[in-house]
Structure formats: structure tokens, C-alpha cells
N, CA, C and O atoms as a DFTB+ gen file, in Angstrom:
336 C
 N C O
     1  1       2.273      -2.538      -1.819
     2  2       2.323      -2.254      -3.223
     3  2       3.711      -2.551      -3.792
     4  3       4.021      -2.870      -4.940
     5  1       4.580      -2.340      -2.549
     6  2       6.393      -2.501      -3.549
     7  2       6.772      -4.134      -3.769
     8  3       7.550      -4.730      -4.513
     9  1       5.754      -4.565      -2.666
    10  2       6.185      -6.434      -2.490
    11  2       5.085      -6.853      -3.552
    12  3       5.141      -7.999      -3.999
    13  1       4.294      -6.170      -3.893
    14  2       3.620      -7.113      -4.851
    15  2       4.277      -6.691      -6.525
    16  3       4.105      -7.171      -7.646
    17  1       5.129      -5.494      -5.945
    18  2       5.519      -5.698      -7.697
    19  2       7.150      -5.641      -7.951
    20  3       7.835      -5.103      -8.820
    21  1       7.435      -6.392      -6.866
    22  2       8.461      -7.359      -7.167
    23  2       8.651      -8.463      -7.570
    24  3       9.673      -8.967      -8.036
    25  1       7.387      -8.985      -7.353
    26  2       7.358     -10.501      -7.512
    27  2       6.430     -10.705      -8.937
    28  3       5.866      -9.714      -9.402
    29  1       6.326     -11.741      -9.460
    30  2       5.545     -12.022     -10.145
    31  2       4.117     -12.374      -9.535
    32  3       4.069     -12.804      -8.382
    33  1       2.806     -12.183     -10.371
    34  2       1.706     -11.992      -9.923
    35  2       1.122     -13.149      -9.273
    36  3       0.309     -13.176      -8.349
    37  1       1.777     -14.287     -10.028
    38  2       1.067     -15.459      -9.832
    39  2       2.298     -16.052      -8.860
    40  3       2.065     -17.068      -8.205
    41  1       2.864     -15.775      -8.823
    42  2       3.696     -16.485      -7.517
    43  2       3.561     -15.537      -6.073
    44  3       3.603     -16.065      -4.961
    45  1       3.425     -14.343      -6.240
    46  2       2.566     -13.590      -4.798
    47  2       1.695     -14.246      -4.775
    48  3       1.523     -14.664      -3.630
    49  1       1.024     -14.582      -5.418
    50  2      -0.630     -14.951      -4.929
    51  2      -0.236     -16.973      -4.561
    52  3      -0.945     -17.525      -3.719
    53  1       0.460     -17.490      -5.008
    54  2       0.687     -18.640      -4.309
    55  2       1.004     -18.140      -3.067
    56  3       0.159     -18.186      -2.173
    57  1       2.107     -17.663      -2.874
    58  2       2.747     -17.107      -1.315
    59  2       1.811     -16.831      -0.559
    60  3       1.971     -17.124       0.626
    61  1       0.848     -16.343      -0.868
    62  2      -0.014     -15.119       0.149
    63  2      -1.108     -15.571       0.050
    64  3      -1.743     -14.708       0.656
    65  1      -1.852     -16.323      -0.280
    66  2      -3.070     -17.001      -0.516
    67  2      -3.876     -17.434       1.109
    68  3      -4.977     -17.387       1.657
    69  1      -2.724     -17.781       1.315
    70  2      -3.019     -18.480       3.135
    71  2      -3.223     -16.556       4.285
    72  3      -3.592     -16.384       5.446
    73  1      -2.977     -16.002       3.698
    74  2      -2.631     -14.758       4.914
    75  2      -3.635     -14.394       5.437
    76  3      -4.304     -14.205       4.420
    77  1      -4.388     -14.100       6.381
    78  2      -5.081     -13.700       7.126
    79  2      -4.722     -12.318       8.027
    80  3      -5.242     -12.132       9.127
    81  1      -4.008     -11.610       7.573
    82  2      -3.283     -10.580       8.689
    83  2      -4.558      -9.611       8.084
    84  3      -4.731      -9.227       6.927
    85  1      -5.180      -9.423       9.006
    86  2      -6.509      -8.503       9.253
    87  2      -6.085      -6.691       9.042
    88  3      -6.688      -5.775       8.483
    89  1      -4.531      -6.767       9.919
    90  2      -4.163      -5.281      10.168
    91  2      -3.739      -4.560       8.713
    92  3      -3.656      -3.332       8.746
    93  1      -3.508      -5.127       7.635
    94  2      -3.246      -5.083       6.523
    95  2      -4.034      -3.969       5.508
    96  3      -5.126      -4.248       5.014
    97  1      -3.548      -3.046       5.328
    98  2      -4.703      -1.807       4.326
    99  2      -4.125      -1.553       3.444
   100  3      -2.963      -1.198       3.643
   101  1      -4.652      -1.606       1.983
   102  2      -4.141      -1.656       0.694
   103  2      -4.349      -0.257       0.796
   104  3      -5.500       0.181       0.808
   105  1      -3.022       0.753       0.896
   106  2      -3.319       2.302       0.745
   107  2      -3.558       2.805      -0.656
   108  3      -3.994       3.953      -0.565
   109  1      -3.483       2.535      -1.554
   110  2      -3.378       2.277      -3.105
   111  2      -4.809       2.356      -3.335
   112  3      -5.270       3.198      -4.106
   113  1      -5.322       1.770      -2.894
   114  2      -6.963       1.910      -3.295
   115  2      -8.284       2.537      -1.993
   116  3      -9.425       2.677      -2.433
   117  1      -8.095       2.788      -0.853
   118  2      -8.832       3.308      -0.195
   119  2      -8.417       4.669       0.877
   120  3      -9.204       5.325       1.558
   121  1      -6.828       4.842       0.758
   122  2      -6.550       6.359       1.394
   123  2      -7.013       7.329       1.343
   124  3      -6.979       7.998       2.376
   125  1      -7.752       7.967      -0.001
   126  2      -8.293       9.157       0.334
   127  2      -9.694       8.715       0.317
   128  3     -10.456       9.561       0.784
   129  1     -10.263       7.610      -0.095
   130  2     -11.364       7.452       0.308
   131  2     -12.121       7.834       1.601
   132  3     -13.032       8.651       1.734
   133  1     -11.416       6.906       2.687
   134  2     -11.493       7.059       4.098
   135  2     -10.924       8.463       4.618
   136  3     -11.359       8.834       5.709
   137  1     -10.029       9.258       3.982
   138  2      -9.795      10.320       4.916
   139  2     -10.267      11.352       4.415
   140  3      -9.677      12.364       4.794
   141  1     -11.283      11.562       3.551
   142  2     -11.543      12.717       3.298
   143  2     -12.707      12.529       2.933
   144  3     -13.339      11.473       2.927
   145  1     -13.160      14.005       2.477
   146  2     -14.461      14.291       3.117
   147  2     -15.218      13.921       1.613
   148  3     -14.717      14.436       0.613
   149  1     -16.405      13.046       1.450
   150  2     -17.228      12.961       0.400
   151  2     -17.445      14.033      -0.542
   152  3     -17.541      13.649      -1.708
   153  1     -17.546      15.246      -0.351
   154  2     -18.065      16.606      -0.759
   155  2     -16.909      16.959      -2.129
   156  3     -17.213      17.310      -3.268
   157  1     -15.542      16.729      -1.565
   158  2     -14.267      16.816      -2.743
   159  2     -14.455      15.699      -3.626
   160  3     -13.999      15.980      -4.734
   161  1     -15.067      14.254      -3.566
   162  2     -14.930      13.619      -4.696
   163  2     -16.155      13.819      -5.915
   164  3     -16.236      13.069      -6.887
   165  1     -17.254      15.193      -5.616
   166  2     -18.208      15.095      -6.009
   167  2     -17.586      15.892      -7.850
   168  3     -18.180      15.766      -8.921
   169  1     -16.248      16.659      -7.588
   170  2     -16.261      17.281      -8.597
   171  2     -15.513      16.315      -9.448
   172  3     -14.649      15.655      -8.869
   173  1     -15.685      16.128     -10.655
   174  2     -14.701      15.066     -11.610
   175  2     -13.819      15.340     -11.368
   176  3     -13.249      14.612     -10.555
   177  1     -12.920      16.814     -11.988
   178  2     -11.580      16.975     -12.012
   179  2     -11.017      16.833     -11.131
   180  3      -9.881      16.408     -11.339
   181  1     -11.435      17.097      -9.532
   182  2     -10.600      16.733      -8.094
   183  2     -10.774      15.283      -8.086
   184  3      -9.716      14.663      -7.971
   185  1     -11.849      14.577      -8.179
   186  2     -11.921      13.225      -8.440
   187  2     -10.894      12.352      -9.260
   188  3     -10.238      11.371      -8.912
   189  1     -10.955      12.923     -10.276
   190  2      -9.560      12.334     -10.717
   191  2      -8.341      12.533     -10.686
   192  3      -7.438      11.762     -11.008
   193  1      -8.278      13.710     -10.248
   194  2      -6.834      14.135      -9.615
   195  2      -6.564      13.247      -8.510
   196  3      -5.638      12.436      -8.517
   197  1      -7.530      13.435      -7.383
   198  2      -7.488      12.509      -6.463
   199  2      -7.091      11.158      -6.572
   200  3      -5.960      10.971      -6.123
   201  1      -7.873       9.760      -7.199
   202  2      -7.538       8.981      -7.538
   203  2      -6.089       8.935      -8.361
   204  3      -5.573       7.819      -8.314
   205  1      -5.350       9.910      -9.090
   206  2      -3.998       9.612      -9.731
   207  2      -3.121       9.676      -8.039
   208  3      -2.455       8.779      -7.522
   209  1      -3.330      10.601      -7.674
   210  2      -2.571      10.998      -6.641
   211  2      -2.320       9.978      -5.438
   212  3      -1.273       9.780      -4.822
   213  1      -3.404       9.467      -5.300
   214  2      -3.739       8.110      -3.892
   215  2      -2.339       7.204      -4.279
   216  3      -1.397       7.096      -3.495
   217  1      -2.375       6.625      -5.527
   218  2      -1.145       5.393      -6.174
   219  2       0.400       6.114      -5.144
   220  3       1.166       5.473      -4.424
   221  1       0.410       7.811      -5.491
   222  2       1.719       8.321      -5.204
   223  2       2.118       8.198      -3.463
   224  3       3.091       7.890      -2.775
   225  1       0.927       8.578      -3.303
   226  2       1.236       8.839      -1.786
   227  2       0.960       7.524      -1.002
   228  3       1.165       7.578       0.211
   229  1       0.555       6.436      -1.492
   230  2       0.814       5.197      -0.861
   231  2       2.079       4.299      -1.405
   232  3       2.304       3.159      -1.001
   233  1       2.842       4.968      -2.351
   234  2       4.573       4.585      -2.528
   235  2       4.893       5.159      -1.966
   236  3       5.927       4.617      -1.574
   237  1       4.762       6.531      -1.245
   238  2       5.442       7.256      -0.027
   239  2       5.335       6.262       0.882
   240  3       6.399       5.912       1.393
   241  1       4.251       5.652       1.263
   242  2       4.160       4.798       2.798
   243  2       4.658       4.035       2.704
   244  3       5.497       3.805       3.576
   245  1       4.504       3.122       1.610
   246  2       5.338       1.785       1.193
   247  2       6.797       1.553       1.326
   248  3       7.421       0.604       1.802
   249  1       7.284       2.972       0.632
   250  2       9.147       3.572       0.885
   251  2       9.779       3.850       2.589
   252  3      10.807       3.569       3.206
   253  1       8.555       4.527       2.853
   254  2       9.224       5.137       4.228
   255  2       8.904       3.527       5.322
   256  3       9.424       3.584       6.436
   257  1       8.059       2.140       4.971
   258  2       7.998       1.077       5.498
   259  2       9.740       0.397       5.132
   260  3      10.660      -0.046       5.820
   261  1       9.550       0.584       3.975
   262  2      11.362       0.080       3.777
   263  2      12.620       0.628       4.711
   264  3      13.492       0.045       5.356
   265  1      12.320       1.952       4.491
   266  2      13.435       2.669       5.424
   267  2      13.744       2.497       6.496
   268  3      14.836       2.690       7.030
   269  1      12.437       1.969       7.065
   270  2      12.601       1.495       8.657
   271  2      12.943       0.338       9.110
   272  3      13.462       0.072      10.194
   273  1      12.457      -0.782       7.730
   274  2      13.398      -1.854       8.319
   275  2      15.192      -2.393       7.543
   276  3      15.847      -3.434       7.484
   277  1      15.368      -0.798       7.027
   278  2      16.651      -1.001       6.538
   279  2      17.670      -1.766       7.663
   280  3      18.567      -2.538       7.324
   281  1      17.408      -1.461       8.833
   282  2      18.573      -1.864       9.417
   283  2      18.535      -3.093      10.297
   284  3      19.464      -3.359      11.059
   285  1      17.297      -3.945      10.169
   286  2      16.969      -5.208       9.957
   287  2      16.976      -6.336       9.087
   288  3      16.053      -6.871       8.472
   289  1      18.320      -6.623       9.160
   290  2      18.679      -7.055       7.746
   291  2      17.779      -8.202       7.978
   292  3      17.009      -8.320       7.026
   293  1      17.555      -9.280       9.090
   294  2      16.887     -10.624       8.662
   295  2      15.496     -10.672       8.966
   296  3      14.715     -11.425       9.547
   297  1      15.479      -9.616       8.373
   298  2      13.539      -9.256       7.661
   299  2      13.652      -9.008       6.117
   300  3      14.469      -8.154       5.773
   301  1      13.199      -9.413       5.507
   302  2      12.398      -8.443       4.638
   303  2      12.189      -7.515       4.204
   304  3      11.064      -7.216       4.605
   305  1      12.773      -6.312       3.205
   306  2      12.449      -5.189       3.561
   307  2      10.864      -4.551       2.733
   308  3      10.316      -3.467       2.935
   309  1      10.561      -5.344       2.058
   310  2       9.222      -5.216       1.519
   311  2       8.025      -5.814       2.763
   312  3       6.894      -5.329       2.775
   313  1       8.460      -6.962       3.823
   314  2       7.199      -7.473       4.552
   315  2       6.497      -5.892       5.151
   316  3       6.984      -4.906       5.704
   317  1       5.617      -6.141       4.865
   318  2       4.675      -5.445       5.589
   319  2       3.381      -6.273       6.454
   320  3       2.230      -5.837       6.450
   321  1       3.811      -7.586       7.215
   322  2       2.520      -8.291       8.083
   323  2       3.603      -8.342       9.257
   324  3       3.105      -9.011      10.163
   325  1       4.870      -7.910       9.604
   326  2       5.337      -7.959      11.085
   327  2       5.168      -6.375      11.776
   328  3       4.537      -5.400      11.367
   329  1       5.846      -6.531      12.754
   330  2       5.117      -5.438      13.514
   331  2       6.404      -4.500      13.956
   332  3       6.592      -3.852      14.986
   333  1       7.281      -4.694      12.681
   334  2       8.577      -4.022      13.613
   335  2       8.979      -2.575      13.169
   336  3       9.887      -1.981      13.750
């Protein structure tokens, strides 16, 4: 989410067009989907609480991915398709 909105839209999507990295999960749109239980999205108001909340806590993951390759300087600190 932080590498795609650094860049402009249409030049990520030139860049990245070719990628195939399978291991790749857009947390932004399916985190609480997958981890929680169907029964909480049945009520609107948790439903939409939920959905505001998913955006926040996948800039948590996105941030704490930066932090780790702070001290890799000849990476990237937005890549998220290496394994380091």
C-alpha cells in the first residue's frame, strides 16, 4: 500500500504489470475478511467500523515492512516481493 502510493498510478502499473509474485496479499482489502469470524460482519455498524479500520492496520504492516529493511540500504524500502 506505501509503494503504490508513492508512485504514480500509471507508472506502478507499467512497473508491475509483469509480476507474478504469488506470496503477495493486499492487506488493505482482505485482512479482516480472512481472519475473522463471518458472524461480526453481519452487523452494519461493526461492518463498517471494520472495513475503516482494515486500511489502518495494514499501514501498520506496511510501516513495520519498512522498518525492517531500514538497514538495508540497497533494497528498497517500500519492496515488498523479496524475502528479506
Amino acid at each position: 500500500m506505501l509503494k503504490e502510493s508513492k508512485e504514480l498510478p500509471e507508472l506502478f502499473y507499467m512497473k508491475h504489470r509483469h509480476d507474478d509474485n504469488k506470496d503477495y496479499i493486499d492487506y488493505s482489502n482482505v485482512l479482516f475478511d480472512r481472519n475473522l469470524s463471518p458472524y461480526i460482519f453481519k452487523n452494519d455498524m461493526m461492518n463498517s467500523f471494520l472495513k475503516r479500520t482494515q486500511v489502518l492496520l495494514s499501514l501498520l504492516f506496511d510501516q513495520m515492512n519498512v522498518m525492517k529493511k531500514f538497514k538495508n540500504f540497497t533494497v528498497d524500502k517500500y519492496e515488498y516481493n523479496n524475502k528479506n
